[in-house]
Each structure stands twice: as structure tokens, then as C-alpha cells.
N, C-alpha and C positions, 0 to 999 in steps of 0.2 A: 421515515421509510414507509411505505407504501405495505409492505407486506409485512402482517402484524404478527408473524409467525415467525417472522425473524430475531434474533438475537446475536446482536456485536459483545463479545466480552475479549478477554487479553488472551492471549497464547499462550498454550502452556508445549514442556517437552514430549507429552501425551500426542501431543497432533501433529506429529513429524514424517508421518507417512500421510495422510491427507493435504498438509503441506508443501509435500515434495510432492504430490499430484497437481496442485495449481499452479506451482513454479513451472511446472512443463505447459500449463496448458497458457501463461505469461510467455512462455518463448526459453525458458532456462531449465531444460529437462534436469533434475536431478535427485539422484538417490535418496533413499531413505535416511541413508549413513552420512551423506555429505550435510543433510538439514539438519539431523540431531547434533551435528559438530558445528552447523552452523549459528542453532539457537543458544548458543553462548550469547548471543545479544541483547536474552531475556534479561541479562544479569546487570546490562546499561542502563542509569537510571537515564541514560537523556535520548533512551528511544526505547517505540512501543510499538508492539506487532500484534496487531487487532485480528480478531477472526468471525466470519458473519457464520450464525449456524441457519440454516433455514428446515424446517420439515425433519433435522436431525442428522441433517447433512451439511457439512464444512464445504462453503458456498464462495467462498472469498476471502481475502486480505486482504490490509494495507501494513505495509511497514513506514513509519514515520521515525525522523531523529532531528536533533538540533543539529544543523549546520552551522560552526562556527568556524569562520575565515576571516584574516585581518582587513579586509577591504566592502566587509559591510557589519551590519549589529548581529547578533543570531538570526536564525531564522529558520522554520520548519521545512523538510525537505522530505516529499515520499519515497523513497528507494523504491517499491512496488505495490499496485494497486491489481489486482485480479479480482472478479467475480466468472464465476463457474458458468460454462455456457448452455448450461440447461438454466438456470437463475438469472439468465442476464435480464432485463426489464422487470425485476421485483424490487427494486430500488438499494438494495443490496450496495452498489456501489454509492451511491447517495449517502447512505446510511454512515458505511464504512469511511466514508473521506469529513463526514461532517464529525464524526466521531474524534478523527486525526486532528484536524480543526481543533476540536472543544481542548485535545490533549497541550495541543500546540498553543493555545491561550489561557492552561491552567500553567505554562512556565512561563507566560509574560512576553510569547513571541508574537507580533503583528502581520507577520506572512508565513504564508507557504508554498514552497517549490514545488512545480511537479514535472518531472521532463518527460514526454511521452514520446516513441518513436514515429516518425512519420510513417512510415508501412502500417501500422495497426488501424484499422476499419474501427470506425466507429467511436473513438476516443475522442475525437478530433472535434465532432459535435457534442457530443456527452459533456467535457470540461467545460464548453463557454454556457451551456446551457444549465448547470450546476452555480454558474455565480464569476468562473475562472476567466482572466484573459490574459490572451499570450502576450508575452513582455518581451520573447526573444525567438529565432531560431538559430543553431549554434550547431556543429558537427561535433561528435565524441572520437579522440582518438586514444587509440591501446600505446603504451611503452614498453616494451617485454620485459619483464626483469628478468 
């Protein structure tokens, strides 16, 4: 990471309102109340929800988990990567996803997934410029239950 003021450590139930400010500014507005019911996930040993503090301010996440499906080996998958738009270019996202990486190779997985939407500005060159390259483009479809 570039900016040495920075600090990645784990998420705790403490930062559920900071949280649920990045999650809006990812594109998924949502309450307070819906993230502290959400971080039941802290409790998953086979995923980790990282958080970058910079200057003392909660700057970004990544949530990372083992993807297991019968039609390939494990494999690491981001559910969501944010950095906060006052910190973008402090390396922050660098930081955060190389961090996901290191977690995803302390349980012995060889890749990781990241699906990012096409409409988002600037992701597009950030991931291959990071080390990443795209292996697919695919559409997501809802099923209502």
C-alpha cells in the first residue's frame, strides 16, 4: 500500500454503521440494522471481511469467502470490494484485495473471483492493472423466491 497511514485489520460488529456507509456508496444502500444482522458472517470461519482504516477513518472493504461448487476445486470469491471516494488512489484498494489474496492462500486456494459490474467507472482498469485478468463476461439473473 502506498499510503503508510493506512491499516487493513478484520471487521468487527463495532463498524456496522461505517459499514453500512460503504455499502451505499458500492451501490447497496443499506441500514445500520440490516448490516449488524448482516455480520453474522463474522462467525464463518471460510470468509473474511477486511476493513482499511486510513487517517482514522473506515476507508474501505473487501468481503472474501471460499467458493465451493461441484464443478470446479475451492476457490476465493469477493462478494464486495469498496474504497471510500475521498481515498480512492491511496492504494487502499491494493492493499485490501492483496490482503483477500494472502487470506485466500493461507486456506490453500490458487485463485480468486472477482465479478465486477460493467457500469462502475474505473474498476475496469484498476483490476488488470493490479495483476487481474478477465477470464469471462456473463449476465446475473434474480429468481424471486
Amino acid at each position: 500500500m502506498s499510503d503508510s497511514r493506512a491499516h487493513i485489520r478484520p471487521a468487527s460488529p463495532a463498524d456496522a454503521e461505517a459499514l453500512a456507509a460503504l455499502c451505499g456508496e458500492l451501490g447497496y444502500p443499506s441500514t445500520i440494522e440490516q448490516v449488524r444482522d448482516r455480520l453474522r458472517l463474522l462467525e464463518d470461519p471460510e470468509r473474511a471481511l477486511l476493513v482499511a482504516e486510513s487517517e482514522g477513518d473506515m476507508a474501505g472493504f473487501i468481503d472474501v469467502h471460499v467458493q465451493r461448487v461441484v464443478e470446479e476445486d475451492p476457490y476465493a470469491e469477493v462478494g464486495g470490494l469498496v474504497v471510500k471516494a475521498g481515498h480512492r488512489g491511496e492504494g487502499l484498494g491494493t492493499g485490501l484485495l492483496a490482503a483477500a489474496a494472502e487470506w485466500g492462500r493461507g486456506r490453500g486456494l490458487a485463485v480468486m473471483w472477482i465479478r465486477a459490474n460493467l457500469a462502475r467507472d474505473g474498476v475496469h482498469d484498476f483490476y488488470p492493472a493490479v495483476g487481474c485478468r478477465r477470464v469471462k463476461d456473463q449476465r446475473v439473473y434474480e429468481y424471486p423466491l
